[in-house]
C-alpha beads as a LAMMPS data file, in Angstrom:
LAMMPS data file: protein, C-alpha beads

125 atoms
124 bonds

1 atom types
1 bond types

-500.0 500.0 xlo xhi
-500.0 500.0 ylo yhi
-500.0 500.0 zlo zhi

Masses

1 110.0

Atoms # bond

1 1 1 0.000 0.000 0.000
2 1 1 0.856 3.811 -0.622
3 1 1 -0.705 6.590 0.543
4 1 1 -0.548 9.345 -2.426
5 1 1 -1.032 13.505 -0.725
6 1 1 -1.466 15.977 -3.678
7 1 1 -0.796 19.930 -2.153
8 1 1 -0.172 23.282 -4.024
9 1 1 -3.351 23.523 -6.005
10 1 1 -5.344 26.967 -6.315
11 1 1 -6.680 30.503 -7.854
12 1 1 -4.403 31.218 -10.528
13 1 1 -4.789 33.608 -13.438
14 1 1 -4.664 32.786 -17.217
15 1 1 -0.943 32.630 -18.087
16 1 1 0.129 31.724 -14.603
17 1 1 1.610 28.985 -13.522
18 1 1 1.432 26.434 -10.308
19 1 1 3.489 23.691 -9.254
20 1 1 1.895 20.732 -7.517
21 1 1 3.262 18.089 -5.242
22 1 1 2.410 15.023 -4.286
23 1 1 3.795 13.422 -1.556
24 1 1 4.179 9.158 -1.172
25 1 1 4.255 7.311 2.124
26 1 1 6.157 5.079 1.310
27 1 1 10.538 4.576 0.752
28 1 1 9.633 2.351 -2.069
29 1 1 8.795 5.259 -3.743
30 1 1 11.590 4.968 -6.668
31 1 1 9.490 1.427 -7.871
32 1 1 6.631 3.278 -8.573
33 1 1 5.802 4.721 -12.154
34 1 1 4.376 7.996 -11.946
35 1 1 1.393 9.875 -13.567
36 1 1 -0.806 13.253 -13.221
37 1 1 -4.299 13.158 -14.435
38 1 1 -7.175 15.566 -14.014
39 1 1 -11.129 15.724 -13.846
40 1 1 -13.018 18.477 -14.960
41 1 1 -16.306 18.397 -13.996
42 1 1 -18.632 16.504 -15.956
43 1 1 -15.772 14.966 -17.539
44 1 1 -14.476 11.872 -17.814
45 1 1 -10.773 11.855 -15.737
46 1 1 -7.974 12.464 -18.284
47 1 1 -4.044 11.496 -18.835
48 1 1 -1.682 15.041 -18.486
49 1 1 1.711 13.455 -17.478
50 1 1 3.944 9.913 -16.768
51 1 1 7.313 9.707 -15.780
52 1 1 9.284 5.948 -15.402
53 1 1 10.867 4.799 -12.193
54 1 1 13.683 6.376 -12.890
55 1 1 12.592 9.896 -13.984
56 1 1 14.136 9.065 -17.817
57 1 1 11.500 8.767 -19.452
58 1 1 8.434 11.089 -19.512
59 1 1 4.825 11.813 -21.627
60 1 1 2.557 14.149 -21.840
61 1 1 -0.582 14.902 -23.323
62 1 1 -0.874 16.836 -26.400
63 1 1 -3.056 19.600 -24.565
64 1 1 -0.198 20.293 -22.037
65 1 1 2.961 19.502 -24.028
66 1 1 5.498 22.202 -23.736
67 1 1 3.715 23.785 -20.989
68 1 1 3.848 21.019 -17.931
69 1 1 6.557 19.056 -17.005
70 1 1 6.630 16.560 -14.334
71 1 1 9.416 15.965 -12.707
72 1 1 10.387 13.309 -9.093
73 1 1 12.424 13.153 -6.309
74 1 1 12.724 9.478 -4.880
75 1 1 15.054 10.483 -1.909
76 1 1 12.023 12.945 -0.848
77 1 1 9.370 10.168 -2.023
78 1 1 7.560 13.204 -4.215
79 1 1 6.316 13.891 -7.736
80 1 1 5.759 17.161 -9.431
81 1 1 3.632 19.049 -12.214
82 1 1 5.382 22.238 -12.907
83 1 1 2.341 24.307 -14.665
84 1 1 3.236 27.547 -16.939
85 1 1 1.151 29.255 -19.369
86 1 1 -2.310 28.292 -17.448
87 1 1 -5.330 28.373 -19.702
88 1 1 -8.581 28.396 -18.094
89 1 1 -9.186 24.568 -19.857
90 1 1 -6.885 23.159 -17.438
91 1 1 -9.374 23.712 -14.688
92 1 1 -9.917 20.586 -12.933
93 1 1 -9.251 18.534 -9.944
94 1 1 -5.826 17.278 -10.757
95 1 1 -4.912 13.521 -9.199
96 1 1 -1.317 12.148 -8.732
97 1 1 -1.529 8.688 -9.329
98 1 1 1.401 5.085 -8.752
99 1 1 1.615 1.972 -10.752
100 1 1 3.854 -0.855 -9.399
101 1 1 2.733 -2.932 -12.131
102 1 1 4.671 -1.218 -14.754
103 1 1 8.274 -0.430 -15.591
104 1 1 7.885 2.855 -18.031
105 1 1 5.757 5.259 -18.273
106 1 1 1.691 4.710 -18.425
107 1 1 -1.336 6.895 -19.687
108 1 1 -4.156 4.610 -18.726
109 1 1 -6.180 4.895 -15.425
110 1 1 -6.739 1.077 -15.182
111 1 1 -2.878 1.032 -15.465
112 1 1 -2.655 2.285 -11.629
113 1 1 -2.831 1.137 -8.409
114 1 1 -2.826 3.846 -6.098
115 1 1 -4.718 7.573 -6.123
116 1 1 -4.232 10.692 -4.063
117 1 1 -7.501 12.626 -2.804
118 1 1 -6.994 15.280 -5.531
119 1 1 -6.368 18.802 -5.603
120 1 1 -8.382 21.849 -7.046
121 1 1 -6.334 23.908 -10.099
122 1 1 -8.853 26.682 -11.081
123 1 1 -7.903 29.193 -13.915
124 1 1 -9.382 32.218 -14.227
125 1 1 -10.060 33.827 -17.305

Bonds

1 1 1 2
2 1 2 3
3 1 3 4
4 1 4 5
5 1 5 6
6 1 6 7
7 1 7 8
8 1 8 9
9 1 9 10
10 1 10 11
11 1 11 12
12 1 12 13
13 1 13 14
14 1 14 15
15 1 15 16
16 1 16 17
17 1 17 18
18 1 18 19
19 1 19 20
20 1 20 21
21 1 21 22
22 1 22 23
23 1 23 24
24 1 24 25
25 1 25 26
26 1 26 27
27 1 27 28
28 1 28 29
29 1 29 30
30 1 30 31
31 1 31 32
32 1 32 33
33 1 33 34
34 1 34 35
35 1 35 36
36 1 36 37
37 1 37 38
38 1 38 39
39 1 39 40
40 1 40 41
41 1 41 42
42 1 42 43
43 1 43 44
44 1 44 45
45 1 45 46
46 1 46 47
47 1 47 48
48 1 48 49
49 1 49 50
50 1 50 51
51 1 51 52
52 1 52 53
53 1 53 54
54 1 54 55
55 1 55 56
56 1 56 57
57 1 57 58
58 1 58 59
59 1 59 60
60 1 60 61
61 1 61 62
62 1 62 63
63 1 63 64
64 1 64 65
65 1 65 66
66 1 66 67
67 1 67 68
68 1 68 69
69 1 69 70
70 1 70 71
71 1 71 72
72 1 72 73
73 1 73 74
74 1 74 75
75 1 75 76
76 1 76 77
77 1 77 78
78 1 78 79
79 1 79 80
80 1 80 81
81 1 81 82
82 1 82 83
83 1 83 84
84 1 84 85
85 1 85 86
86 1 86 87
87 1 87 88
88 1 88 89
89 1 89 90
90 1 90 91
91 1 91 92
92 1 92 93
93 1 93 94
94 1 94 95
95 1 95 96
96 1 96 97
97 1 97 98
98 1 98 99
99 1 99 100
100 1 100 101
101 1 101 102
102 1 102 103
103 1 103 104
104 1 104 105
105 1 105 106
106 1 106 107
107 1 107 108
108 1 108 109
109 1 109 110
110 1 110 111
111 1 111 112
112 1 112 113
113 1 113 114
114 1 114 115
115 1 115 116
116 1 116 117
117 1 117 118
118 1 118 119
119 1 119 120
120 1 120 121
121 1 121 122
122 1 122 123
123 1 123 124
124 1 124 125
């Protein structure tokens, strides 16, 4: 089991940017691949970012390439979505999400194992 904490979410104005965090419980951290996805509502939850094990290997969705970038520390046991050039689309409850079952990168929901609670991104326009 891993306990997934999502934090830095927010108010942001169109062309801003946000970084999130999400923090793992556990020191295994560094087996886990990686991936943001978000939920707008009355949407279906969608892929934005993966990143493998070992942080070499990374994809993104079209809508946020060039714009997010997700990056992890295994000695802290934490992933990150860098967000720049904020469009009010991208608001959304945004969900950090681990897959032991994988070694690269995944864009797939059914392809995890383990969810954080979420955090609110809201872009104003």
């Amino acid at each position: 089991q891993v306990q997934l904490v999502e934090s830095g979410g927010g108010l942001v104005q169109a062309g801003g940017s946000l970084r999130l965090s999400c923090a793992a419980s556990r020191r295994t951290f560094g087996m886990y691949v990686m991936g943001w996805f978000r939920q707008a509502p009355r949407k279906e939850r969608e892929f934005v970012a993966t990143m493998s094990r070992s942080g070499s290997s990374t994809v993104y969705a079209d809508s946020v390439q060039g714009r997010f970038t997700i990056s992890r520390d295994n000695a802290k046991n934490t992933v990150y979505l860098q967000m720049d050039s904020l469009k009010a689309e991208d608001t959304a409850v945004y969900y950090c999400a681990a897959s032991s079952s994988y070694p690269s990168t995944r864009r797939y929901t059914e392809d995890y194992d383990y969810w954080g609670q979420g955090t609110q991104v809201t872009v104003s326009s």
